[in-house]
C-alpha positions, 0 to 999 in steps of 0.5 A: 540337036536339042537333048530333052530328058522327059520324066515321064513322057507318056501320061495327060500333059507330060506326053503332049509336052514330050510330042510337042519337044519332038515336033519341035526337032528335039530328041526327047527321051522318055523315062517311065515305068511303061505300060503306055508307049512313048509319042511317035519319034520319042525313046522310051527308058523304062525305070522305076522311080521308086528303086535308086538305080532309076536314073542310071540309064540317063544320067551318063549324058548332058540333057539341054532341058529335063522336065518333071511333073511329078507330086511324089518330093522323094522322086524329085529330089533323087532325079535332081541328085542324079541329073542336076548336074548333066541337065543345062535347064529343068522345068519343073510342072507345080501346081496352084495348089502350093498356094496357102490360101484358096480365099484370097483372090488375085494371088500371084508367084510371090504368094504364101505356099503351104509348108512343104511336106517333110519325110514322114509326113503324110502325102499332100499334094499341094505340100508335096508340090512346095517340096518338090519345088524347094529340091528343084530349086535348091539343085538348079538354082537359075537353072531352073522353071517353076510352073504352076498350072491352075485347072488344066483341061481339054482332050484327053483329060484323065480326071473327066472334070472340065469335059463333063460340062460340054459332054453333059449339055450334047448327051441331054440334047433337048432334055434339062440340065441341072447345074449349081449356083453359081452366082459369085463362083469364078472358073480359069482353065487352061489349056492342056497345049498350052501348058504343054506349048510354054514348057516347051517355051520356058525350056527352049529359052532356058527361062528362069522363074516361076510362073502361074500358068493360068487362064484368064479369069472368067465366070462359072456362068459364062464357061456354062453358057459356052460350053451348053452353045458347044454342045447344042443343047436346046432343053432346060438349064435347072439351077439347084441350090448348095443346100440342095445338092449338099443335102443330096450328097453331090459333091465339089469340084470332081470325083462320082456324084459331083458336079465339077468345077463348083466349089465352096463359097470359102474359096474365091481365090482358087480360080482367080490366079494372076497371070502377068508372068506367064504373059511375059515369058511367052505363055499364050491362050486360046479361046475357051471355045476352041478348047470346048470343040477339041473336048467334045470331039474327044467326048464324043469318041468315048462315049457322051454316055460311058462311065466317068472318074467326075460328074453325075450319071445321066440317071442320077442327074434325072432323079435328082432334076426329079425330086428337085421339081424342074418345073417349078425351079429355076430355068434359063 
């Protein structure tokens, strides 16, 4: 049987990779601060990864495969210390935040990454993900796969961002919808199982590399369009200028009185990664629908109307279609 060590295990993604290890046959066990249980047939270490006896529970045994996704470079280098030696294959989960440049389109893995965080430094996240990548690397050497996801999204996201869209068009119904510009912006997503699904793949074949793991590149309209047809929304689709949303405090990308997904216009590489080696290592797709319909179902379980870490309330949206005029503005 399989050996699989998960450096967390009960979180967003590490839980589903975890559940997806056990599915696969595996003995996966979790090692986390608890709090959160473990998936169904995955033991549970609790330990803190900020105390140096962390990884005493597990480091007295061979591990086929250890996954890590933490941000914090300090925790990465002690796991590697600890159960580089044990570990037969280490799948670490970047990001494409490591990359240097956001307005460079088409970037693939050999790409400038920011300067990796030092200690002292103070925390960033895409240079702790370059310092977590340089322990990793330099602890396992061909040992070692290094993923970088872009936007993961799909049920269950904690960060409320992609779901907004889709749970936004069916909470409005037959009432307008405000939405940015989004002439020239660009949108890649990736499914939550699907990074989930090539963990378990590049660990399960003892890959070594790295890899962009990253959707297909498509375009903010498109992934509107399909996301308002998911959520059956027949009312006003009422367009608002940067400026205006500037000028109103609604802000990029995620967090309150956002409006997720848009971004500025000096970023046009941040959704436009390459994927080819991803492909080539066994990473598959599954339509955008499909993951709107499994986002909206968990949507709806929530609460279409509940109170979320991304987006505009439903009031706030209302006021601003309002001062915006949506009689007279831009509709589809």
């Amino acid at each position: 049987m399989t050996d699989v060590l998960i450096l967390g295990g009960t979180g967003w993604l590490s839980g589903r990779v975890a559940r997806a290890w056990t599915d696969a046959g595996a003995a996966v066990t979790c090692l986390a601060r608890g709090g959160r249980a473990a998936p169904d047939g995955a033991r549970l270490v609790v330990a803190d990864r900020d105390e140096p006896d962390a990884y005493a529970a597990v480091a007295d045994q061979d591990w086929d495969a250890v996954v890590d996704v933490s941000s914090n470079p300090a925790h990465v280098q002690a796991a590697v210390g600890a159960l580089a030696p044990r570990a037969a294959h280490w799948t670490y989960v970047s990001s494409v935040s490591a990359y240097a440049r956001a307005d460079a389109p088409g970037q693939d893995e050999t790409a400038e990454l920011l300067p990796p965080t030092a200690q002292g430094d103070e925390s960033d996240y895409g240079r702790d993900k370059v310092a977590a990548e340089n322990a990793v690397r330099a602890g396992l050497g061909d040992r070692a796969a290094v993923v970088r996801p872009g936007l993961i999204v799909g049920p269950g996201d904690p960060t409320d961002r992609f779901g907004y869209w889709v749970s936004r068009f069916a909470l409005a119904g037959p009432g307008p919808v405000l939405v940015p510009e989004t002439d020239g912006h660009h949108a890649q997503v990736v499914d939550v199982d699907d990074v989930a699904e090539f963990v378990i793949r590049v660990g399960a074949d003892r890959w070594s590399g790295t890899a962009n793991a990253v959707g297909g590149v498509g375009t903010l309209a498109g992934l509107l369009e399909v996301a308002r047809e998911v959520g059956g929304h027949s009312g006003a689709v009422v367009t608002a200028s940067d400026g205006f949303l500037i000028d109103h405090d609604v802000a990029y990308w995620a967090g309150p009185r956002s409006l997720p997904l848009w971004l500025p216009a000096d970023m046009p590489g941040f959704m436009r990664h390459r994927n080819e080696v991803f492909r080539f290592a066994g990473g598959s797709l599954r339509p955008l629908r499909d993951t709107l319909e499994r986002t909206l179902a968990d949507e709806r379980s929530r609460g279409l109307d509940r109170m979320r870490r991304a987006g505009l309330t439903r009031s706030d949206e209302l006021e601003l279609l309002s001062e915006l005029g949506a009689s007279s503005s831009t509709q589809r």
